[in-house]
C-alpha positions as a Python dict, from the first residue, in 0.01 Angstrom:
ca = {
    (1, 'X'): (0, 0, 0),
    (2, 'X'): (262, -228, -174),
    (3, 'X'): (114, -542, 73),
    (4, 'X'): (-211, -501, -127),
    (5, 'X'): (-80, -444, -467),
    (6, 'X'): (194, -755, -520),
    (7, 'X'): (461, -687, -779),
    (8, 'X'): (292, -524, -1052),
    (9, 'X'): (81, -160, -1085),
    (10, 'X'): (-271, -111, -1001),
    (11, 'X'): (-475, -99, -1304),
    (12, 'X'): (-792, 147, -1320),
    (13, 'X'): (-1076, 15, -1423),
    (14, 'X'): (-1424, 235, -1498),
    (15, 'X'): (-1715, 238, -1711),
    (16, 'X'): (-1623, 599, -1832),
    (17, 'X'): (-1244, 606, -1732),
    (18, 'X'): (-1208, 952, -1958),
    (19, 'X'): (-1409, 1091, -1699),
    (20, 'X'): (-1376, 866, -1377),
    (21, 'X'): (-974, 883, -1390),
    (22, 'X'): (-979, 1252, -1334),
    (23, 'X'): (-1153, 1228, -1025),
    (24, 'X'): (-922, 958, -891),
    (25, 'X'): (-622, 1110, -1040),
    (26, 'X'): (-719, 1462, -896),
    (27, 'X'): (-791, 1286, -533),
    (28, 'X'): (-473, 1076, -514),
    (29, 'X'): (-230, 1336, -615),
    (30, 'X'): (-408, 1544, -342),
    (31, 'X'): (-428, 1254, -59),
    (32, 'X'): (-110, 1066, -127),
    (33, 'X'): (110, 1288, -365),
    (34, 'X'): (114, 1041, -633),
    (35, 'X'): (-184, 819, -859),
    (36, 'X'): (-88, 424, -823),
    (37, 'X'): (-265, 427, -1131),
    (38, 'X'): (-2, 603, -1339),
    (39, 'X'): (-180, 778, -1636),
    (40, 'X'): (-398, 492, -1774),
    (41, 'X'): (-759, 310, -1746),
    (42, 'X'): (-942, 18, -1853),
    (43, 'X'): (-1326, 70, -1980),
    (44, 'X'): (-1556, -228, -1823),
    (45, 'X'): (-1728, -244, -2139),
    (46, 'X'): (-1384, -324, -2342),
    (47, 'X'): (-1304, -592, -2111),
    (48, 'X'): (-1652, -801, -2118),
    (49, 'X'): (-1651, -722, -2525),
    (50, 'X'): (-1278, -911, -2521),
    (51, 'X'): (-1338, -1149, -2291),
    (52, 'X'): (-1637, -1263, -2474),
    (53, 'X'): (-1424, -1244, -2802),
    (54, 'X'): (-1707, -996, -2957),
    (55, 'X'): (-1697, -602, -2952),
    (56, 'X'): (-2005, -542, -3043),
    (57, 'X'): (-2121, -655, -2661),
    (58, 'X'): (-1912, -369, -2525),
    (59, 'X'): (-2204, -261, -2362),
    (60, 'X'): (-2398, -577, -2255),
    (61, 'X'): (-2192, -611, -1921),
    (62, 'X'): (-2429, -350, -1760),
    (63, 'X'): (-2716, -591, -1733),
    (64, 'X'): (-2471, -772, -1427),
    (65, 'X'): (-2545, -437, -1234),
    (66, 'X'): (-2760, -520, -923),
    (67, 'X'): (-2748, -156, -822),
    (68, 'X'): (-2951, 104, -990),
    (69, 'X'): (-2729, 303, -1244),
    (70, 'X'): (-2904, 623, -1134),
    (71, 'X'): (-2592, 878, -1154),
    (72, 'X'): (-2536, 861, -787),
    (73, 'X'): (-2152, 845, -802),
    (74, 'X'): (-2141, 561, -514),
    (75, 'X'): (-2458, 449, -652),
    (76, 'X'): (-2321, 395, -976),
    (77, 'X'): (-1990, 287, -852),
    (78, 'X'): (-2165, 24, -645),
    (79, 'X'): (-2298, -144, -943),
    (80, 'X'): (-1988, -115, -1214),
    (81, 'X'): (-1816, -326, -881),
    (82, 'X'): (-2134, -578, -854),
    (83, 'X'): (-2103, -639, -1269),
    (84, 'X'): (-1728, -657, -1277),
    (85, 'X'): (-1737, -946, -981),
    (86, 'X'): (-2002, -1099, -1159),
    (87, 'X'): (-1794, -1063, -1527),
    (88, 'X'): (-1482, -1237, -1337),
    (89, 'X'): (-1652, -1465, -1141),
    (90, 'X'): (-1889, -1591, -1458),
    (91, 'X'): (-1527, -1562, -1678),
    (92, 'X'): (-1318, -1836, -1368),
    (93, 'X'): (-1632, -2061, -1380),
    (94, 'X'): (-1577, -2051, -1770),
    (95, 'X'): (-1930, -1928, -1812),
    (96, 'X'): (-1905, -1642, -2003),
    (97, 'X'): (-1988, -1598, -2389),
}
């Protein structure tokens, strides 16, 4: 795992992490005997609002979704990856505001 992760720790990253980082915490511990993770997430919504420089878009990164948010975990998952591409890709091409 270390030839994928470089130097420093994972970070988590989730629309909901409250909830999400149980899930992955739970099936880590279980799988490997230990979370990469440690014991802390990033929300999506926090990191568009900051990279934007404006909190009150916490929520506007969802429109970057090209998968329907329909509660399907992987369906939902799919999409939360599709936006934050989009959110880094639009943030490198110094696009985003």
């Amino acid at each position: 795992m270390a030839r994928h992760l470089g130097e420093g720790r994972p970070v988590f990253v989730s629309d909901n992490p409250a909830f999400d980082f149980q899930w992955i915490n739970y099936g880590f511990w279980h799988a490997i005997g230990g979370n990469p993770f440690g014991h802390s997430g990033r929300r999506i919504g926090d990191y568009y609002a900051g990279l934007t420089g404006d909190f009150r878009r916490a929520q506007d990164w969802k429109r970057f979704r090209v998968t329907p948010h329909d509660h399907n975990p992987v369906n939902d998952a799919m999409g939360n990856v599709e936006a934050f591409e989009t959110i880094q890709r639009l943030h490198r091409e110094g696009r985003l505001r």
